[in-house]
PAFIBA-678198 format. One line per 3 residues: number of its first residue (from 1); for each residue x, y, z of C-alpha. Coordinates in Angstrom, 1 decimal. Layout:
% PAFIBA-678198
NUM> X/Y/Z; ...
END
This chain:
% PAFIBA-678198
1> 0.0/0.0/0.0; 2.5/2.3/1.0; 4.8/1.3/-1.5
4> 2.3/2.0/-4.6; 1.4/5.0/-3.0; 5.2/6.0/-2.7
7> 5.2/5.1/-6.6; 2.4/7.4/-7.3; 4.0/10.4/-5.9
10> 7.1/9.8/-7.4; 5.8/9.9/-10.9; 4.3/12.8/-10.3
13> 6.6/14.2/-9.2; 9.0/13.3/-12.2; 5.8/14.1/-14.7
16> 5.6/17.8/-12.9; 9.4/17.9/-13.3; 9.5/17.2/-16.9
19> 6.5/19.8/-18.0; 7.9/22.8/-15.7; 11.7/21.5/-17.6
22> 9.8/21.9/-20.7; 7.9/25.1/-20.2; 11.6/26.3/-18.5
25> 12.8/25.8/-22.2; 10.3/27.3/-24.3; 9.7/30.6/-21.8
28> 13.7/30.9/-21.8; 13.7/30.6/-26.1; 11.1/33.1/-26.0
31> 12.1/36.0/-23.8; 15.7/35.7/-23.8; 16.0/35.2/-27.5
34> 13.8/36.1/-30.4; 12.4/32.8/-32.6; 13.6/31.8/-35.3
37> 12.6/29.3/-38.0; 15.7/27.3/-37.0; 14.4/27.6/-33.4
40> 11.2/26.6/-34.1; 12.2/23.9/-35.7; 14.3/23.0/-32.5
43> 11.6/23.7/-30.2; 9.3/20.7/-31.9; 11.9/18.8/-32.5
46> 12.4/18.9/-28.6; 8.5/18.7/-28.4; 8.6/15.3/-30.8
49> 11.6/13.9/-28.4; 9.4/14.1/-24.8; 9.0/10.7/-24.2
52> 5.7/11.6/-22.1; 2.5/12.3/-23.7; 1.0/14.1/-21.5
55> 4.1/16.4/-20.8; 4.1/16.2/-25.1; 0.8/17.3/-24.8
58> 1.7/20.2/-22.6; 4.6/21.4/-24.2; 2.8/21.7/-27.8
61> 0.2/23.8/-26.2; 2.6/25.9/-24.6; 4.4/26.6/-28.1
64> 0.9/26.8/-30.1; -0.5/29.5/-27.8; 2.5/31.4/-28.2
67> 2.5/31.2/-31.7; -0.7/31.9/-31.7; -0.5/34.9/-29.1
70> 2.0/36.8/-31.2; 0.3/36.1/-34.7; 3.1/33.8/-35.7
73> 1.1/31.6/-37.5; 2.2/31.3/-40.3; 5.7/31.7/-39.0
76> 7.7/34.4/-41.1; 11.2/35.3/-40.7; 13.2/37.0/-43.3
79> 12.8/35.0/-46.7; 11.2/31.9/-45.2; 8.2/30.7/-44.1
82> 6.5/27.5/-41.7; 2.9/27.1/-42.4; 1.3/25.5/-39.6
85> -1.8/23.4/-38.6; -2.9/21.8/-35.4; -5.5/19.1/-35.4
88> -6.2/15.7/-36.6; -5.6/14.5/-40.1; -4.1/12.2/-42.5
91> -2.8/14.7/-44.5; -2.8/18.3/-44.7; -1.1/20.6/-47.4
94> -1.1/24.5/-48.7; -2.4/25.5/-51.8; -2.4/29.2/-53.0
97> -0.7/31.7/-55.0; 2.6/30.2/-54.5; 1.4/27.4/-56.7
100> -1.4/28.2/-58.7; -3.6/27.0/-56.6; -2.3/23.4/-57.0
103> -1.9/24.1/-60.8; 2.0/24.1/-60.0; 2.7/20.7/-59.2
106> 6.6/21.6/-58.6; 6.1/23.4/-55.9; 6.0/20.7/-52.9
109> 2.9/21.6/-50.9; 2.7/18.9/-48.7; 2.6/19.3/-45.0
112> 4.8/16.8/-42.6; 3.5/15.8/-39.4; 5.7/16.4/-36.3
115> 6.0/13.1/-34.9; 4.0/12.4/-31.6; 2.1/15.4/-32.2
118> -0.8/16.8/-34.2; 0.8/19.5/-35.6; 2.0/20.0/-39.0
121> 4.4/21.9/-41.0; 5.7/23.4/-44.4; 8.8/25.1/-44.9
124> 9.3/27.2/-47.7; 10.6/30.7/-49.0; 9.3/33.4/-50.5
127> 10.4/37.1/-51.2; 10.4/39.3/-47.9; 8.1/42.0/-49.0
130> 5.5/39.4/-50.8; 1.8/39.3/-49.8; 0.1/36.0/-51.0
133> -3.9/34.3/-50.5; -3.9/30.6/-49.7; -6.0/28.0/-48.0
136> -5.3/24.9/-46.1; -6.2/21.8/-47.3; -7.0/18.5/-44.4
139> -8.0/15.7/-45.8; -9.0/16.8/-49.2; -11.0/19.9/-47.2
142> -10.2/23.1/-48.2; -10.5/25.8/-45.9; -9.3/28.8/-44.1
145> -6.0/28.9/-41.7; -7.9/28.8/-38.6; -5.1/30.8/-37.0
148> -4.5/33.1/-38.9; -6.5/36.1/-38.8; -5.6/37.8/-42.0
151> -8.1/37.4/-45.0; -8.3/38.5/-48.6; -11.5/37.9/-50.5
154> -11.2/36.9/-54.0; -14.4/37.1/-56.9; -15.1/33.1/-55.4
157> -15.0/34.7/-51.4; -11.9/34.8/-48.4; -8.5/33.0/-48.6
160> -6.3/33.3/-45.9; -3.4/36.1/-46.3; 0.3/35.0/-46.1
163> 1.7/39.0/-45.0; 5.5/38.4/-45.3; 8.0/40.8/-43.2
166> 8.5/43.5/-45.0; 5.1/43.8/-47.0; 3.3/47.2/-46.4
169> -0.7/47.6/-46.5; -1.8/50.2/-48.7; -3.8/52.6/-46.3
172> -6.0/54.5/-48.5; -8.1/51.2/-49.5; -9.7/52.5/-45.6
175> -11.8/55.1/-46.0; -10.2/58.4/-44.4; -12.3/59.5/-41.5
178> -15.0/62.3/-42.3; -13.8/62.3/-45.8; -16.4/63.8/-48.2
181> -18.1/60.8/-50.4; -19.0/60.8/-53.9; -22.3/59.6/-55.4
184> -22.6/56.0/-56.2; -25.8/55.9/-58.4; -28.1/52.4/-58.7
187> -27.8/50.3/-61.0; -28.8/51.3/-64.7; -29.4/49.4/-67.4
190> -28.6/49.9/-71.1; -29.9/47.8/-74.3; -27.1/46.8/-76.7
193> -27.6/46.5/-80.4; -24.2/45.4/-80.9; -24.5/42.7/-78.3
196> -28.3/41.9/-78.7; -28.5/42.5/-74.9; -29.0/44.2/-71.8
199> -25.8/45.5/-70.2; -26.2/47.0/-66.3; -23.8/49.6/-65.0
202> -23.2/51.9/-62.3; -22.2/55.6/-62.0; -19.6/57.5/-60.0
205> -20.0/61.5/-59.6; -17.4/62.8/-57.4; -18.7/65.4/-54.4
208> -19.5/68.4/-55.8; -20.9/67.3/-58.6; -23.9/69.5/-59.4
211> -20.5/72.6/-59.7; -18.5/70.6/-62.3; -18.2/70.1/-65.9
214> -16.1/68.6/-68.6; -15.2/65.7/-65.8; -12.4/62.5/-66.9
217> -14.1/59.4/-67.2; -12.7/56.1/-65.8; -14.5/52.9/-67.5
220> -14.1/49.8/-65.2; -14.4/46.5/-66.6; -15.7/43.4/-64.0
223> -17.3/47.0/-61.7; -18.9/45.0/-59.7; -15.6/43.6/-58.0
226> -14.2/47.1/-58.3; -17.1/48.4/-56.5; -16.8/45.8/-53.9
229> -15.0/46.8/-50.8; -13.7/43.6/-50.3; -11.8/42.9/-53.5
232> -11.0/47.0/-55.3; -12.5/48.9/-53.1; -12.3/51.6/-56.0
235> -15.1/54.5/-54.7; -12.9/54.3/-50.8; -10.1/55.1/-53.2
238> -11.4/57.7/-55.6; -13.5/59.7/-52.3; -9.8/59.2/-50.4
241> -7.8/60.6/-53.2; -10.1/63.7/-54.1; -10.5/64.7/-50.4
244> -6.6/64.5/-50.3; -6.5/67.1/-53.4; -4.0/64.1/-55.4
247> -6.7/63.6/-58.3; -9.3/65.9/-59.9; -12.6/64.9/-59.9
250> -13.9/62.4/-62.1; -16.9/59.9/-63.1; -16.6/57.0/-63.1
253> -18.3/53.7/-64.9; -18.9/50.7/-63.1; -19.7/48.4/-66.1
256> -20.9/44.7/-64.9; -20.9/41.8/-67.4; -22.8/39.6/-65.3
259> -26.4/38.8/-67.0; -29.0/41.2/-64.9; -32.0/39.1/-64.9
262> -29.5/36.2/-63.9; -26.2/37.2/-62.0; -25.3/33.4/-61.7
265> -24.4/34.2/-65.8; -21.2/35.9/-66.2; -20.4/36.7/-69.5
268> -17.1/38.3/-69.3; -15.1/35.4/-71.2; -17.5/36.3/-74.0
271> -17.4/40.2/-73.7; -13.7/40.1/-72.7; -12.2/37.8/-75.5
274> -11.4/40.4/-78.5; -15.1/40.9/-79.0; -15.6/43.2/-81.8
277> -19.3/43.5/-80.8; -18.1/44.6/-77.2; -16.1/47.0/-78.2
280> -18.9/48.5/-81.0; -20.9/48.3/-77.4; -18.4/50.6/-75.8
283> -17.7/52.8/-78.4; -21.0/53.8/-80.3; -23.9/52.9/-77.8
286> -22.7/53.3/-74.1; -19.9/56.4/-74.3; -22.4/58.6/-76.0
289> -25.1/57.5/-73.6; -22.6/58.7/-70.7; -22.0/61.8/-72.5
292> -25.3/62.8/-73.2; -26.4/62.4/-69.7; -23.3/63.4/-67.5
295> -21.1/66.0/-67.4; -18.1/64.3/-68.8; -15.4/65.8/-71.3
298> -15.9/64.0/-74.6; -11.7/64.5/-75.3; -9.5/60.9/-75.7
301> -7.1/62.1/-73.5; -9.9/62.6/-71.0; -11.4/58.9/-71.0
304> -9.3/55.5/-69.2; -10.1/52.1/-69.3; -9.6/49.9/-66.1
307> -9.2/46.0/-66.0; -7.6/43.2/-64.7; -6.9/39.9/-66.1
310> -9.3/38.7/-68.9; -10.6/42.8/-68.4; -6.3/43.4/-68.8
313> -6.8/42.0/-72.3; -9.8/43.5/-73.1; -8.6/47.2/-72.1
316> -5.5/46.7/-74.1; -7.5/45.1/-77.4; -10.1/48.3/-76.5
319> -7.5/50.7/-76.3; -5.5/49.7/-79.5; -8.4/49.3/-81.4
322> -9.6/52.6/-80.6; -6.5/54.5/-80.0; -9.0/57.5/-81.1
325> -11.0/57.1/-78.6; -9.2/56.3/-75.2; -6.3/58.0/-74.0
328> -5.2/56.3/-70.7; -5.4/52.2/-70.4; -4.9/50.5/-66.8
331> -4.0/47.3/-67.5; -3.6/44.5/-64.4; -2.5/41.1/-64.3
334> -3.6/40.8/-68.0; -4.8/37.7/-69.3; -3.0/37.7/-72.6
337> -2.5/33.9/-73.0; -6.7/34.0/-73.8; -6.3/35.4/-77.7
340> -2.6/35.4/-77.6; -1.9/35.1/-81.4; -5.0/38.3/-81.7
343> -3.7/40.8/-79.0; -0.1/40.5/-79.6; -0.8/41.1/-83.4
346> -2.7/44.2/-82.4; -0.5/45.8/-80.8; 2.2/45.1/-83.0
349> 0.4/46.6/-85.8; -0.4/49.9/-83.9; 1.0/53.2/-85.7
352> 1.9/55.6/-83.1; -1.1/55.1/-80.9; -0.1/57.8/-78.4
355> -1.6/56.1/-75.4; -1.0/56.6/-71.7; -0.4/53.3/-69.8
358> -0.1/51.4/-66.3; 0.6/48.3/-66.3; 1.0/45.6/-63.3
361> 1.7/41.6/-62.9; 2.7/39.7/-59.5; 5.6/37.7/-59.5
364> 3.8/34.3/-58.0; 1.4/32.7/-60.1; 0.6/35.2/-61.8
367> 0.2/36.1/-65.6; 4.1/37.2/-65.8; 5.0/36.0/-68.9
370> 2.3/37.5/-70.7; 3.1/41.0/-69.3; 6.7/40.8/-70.0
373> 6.3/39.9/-73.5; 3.7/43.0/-73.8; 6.0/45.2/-71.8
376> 8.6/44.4/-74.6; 6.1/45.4/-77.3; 5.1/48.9/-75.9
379> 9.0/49.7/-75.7; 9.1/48.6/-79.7; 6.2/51.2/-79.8
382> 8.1/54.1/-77.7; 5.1/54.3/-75.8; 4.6/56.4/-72.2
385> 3.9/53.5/-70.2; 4.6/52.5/-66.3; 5.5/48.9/-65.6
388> 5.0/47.0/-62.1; 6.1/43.7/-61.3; 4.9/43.0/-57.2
391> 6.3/39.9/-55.0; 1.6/38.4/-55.1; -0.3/37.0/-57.0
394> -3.3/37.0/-59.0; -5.7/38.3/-56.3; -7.6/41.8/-55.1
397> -5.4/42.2/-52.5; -2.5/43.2/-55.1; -5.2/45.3/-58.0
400> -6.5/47.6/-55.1; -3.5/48.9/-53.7; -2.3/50.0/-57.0
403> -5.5/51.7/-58.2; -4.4/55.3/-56.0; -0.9/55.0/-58.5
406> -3.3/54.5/-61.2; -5.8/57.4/-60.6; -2.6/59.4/-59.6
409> -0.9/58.6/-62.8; -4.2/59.5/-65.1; -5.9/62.0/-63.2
412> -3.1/64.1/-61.2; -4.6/67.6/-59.7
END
């Protein structure tokens, strides 16, 4: 009797022993010295070699918490990266930007267990100022990191948001407190002859409105995802940059392609694929119906396109089609691979087309190959033109940060 009881306290004691050595350990790694990936990776291995579950147990919790505590999850330092996830499963892996969303089967996505735990890793690298979306996939489930509290939405709803060190948010996507607003008008629909249907848009008029005359006008391909403040957060920007004095005042089209008696329909890959109709749409049926009606100046150098990928190759097909009629094209992450052979050919042909352009493309799984080979083809053409490669990917987080750049290029006060 007293011998088992004697046997009792003793493993207690030696249990109690172990999880205060291990806690000793990590409080010590963590105060005294700043983590590091090599640390981390210390730390569990030290975690994996605790014989004792429970003290296992205990020291996982103790390194999780703090993780989670100080938002290290994922953990970034310098160039690298450890994604993490806690929880049963049989497998678990990271799909995102970084890899096309597991279109890029050579980068190796799979997450490794640490042993006698249920935690699981991936160590990788990417450039220190990069800002890329991703989900975690357990057991053929994708979903969000559930530690991670930074989201970007995307056109199909949130990833998760990988923020390495030395990325910087782009503040004027938040609106500026007290800041004057703009009119954003309902939606309004238009009958196409050229398309043989009903297009719906929406109108920006900047504050002031009712004073102004001969305003720029900004066309906005996919407006609907501009307009949402989720994804380009375009009328925060434009209200944020005129109440800041950076950009004159401006309207701005909002044109949706997405079927208005049936939003489920998008018909962008139609509209958006060198479609002469579309751009007879633009040109001779929805222009003059903004011109008639609002107060904008009916001068090329006046009117800009805006789109991004499949709406990047439609704004540049629009835009060297009708050099006449737009000045200023903002092209993002431009979808050129679509018509390749057709846009390229376009834009070789041009004859001095006297166009104002921004152009961007991320690094990571993005369309950067298409971009560069276009870049090359506007320097043939001596063309005015500003060129941005960032560390993302193909994602709103990257096309709204750069719109103040755009409307600062274009419409500069």
């Amino acid at each position: 009797m007293f011998i088992n009881n004697d046997f009792v306290l003793i493993k207690k004691l030696c249990l109690q022993f172990i999880v205060f050595a291990v806690i000793a350990i990590g409080c010590s790694s963590s105060s005294s010295n700043k983590l590091t990936v090599n640390k981390l990776e210390d730390r569990l291995n030290e975690i994996s070699s605790i014989s004792n579950d429970k003290a296992r147990q205990i020291a996982a919790d103790s390194l999780w918490n703090t993780l989670r505590t100080k938002n290290q999850i994922p953990f970034r330092e310098n160039k690298n990266v450890v994604f993490l996830y806690r929880g049963k499963a049989d497998s678990v892996s990271w799909n995102g930007d970084f890899n096309s969303w597991s279109g890029n089967k050579s980068f190796k996505n799979e997450g490794t267990r640490v042993k006698g735990t249920d935690i699981w890793m991936l160590k990788t690298s990417f450039p220190e100022d990069a800002r890329l979306d991703y989900k975690v996939v357990v057991d053929g489930n994708w979903m969000l990191d559930p530690h991670n509290p930074h989201q970007q939405w995307s056109g199909f709803g949130p990833n998760s948001e990988l923020r390495m060190p030395k990325w910087e948010a782009e503040p004027l996507t938040n609106r500026i407190t007290k800041v004057e607003k703009g009119v954003l008008g309902d939606d309004l629909e238009i009958e196409s002859g050229h398309l043989s249907y009903t297009v719906q848009y929406r109108l920006y008029t900047p504050p002031n409105y009712q004073n102004l005359s001969d305003l720029p006008a900004l066309y906005v391909l996919d407006g609907q995802e501009y307009l949402d403040n989720n994804l380009g957060a375009l009328v925060i920007m434009l209200d944020n940059l005129i109440y800041l004095d950076e950009i004159e005042p401006i309207i701005v089209v909002f044109i949706d392609p997405r079927n208005p008696k049936d939003q489920d329909i998008n018909r962008r890959a139609n509209e958006f694929g060198i479609n002469p109709d579309y751009a007879d749409f633009m040109v001779y049926e929805l222009i003059p119906e903004i011109e008639s009606n609002y107060k904008a100046s009916t001068n090329r150098e006046n009117r800009a396109l805006l789109g991004t990928s499949l709406g990047g190759l439609n704004t540049t097909y629009l835009g060297f089609k009708h050099p006449d009629i737009f000045g200023k094209l903002a092209i993002q992450a431009p979808a050129y691979w679509y018509k390749e052979k057709e846009i390229y050919s376009l834009v070789r042909g041009a004859q001095n087309p006297n166009l104002d352009i921004y152009m961007s493309v991320g690094t990571i799984g993005d369309n950067i190959n298409d971009a560069r080979r276009m870049k090359a083809e506007f320097e043939k053409l001596n063309l005015d033109f500003t060129y941005l490669e960032v560390n993302e990917g193909h994602s709103w987080g990257a096309w709204s940060a750069q719109t103040d750049d755009i409307l600062i290029q274009f419409f500069k006060k």
